[in-house]
C-alpha positions in Angstrom: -24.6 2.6 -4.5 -23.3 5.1 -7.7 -20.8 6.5 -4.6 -19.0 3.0 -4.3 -19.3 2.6 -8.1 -18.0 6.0 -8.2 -15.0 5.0 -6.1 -14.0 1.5 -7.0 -14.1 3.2 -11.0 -11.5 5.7 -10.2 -9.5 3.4 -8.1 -9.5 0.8 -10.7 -8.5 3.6 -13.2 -5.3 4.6 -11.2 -4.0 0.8 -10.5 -4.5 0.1 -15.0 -3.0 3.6 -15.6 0.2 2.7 -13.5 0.5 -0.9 -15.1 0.3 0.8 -18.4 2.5 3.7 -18.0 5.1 0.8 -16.5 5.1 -1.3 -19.9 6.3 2.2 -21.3 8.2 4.3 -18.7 8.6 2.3 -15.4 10.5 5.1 -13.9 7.7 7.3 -14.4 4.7 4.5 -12.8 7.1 3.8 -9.9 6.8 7.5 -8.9 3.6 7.7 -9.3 3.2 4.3 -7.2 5.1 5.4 -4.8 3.1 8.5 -4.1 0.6 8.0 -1.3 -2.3 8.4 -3.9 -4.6 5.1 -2.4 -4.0 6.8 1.1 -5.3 10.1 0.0 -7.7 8.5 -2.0 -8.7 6.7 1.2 -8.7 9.9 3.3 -11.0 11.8 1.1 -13.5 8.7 0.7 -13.5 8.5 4.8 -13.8 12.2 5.5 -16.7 12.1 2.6 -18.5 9.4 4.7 -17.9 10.8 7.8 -17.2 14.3 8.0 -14.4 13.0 10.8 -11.1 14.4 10.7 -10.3 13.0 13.4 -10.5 9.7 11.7 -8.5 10.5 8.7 -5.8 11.5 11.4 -6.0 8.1 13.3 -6.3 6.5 10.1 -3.1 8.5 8.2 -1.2 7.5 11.7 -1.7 4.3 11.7 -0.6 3.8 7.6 2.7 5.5 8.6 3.7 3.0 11.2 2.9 -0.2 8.9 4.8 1.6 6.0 7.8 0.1 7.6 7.1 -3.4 7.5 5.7 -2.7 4.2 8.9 -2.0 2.8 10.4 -5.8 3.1 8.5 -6.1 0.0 10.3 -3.8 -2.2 13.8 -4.8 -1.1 13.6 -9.0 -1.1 10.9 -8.9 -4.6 14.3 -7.4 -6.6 16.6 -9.1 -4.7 15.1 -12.4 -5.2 14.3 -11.5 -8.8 18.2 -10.8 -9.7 19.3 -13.6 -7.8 17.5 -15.8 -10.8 14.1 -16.2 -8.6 10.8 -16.8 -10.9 8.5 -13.6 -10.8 5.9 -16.0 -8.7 8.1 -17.3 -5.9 9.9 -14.3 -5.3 6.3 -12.2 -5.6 5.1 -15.4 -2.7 8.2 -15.6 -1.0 8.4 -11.4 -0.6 4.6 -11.3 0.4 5.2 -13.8 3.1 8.1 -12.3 4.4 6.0 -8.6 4.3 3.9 -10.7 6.3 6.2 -11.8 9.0 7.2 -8.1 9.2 3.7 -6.9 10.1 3.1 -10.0 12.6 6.1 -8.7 13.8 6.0 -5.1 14.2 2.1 -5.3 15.0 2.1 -6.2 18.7 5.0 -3.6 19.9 2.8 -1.1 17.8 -0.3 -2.6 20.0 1.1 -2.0 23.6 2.2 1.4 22.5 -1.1 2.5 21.9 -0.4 3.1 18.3 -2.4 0.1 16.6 -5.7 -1.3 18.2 
């Protein structure tokens, strides 16, 4: 139990120190964002539970192919925001269309052999 405390505390801790460095230095919070920190948070807590490299190497695969749908997100939120959009139905409108993207990309990824 203190493990998963352990882990959802410093997760927590990144996600509030990004929002807060944004409010001063957005520049700044968007690099740090944009580094894979919650994947290699996520590759040491799986290696720490199972001692499997092998799994943080499927795992770390599998996170670069859905990277690419991922990115619908960051090119329609702005888009939509400039174009006079509300934060809220661009923030919907660019999650559902991330969505689309992984529905998608998911079942060419599946009969490669790269997703299960």
């Amino acid at each position: 139990m203190l493990q998963y405390a352990i882990k959802i505390a410093l997760t927590a801790t990144l996600i509030v120190a990004i929002a807060e460095i944004s409010k001063r230095h957005s520049g700044v919070a968007a690099l740090i964002a944009a580094l894979p920190v919650t994947s290699l948070m996520a590759f040491v807590w799986l290696y720490a539970d199972t001692g499997r490299a092998e799994a943080v190497a499927e795992l770390s695969g599998q996170i670069f192919w859905l990277v690419i749908p991922s990115l619908v997100l960051f090119i329609t939120l702005p888009v939509l925001i400039r174009w006079g959009w509300g934060f809220w139905p661009s923030l919907l409108t660019a999650c559902g269309l991330t969505s689309v993207a992984y529905l998608v990309l998911l079942p060419p990824l599946r009969r490669l052999g790269v997703m299960l």
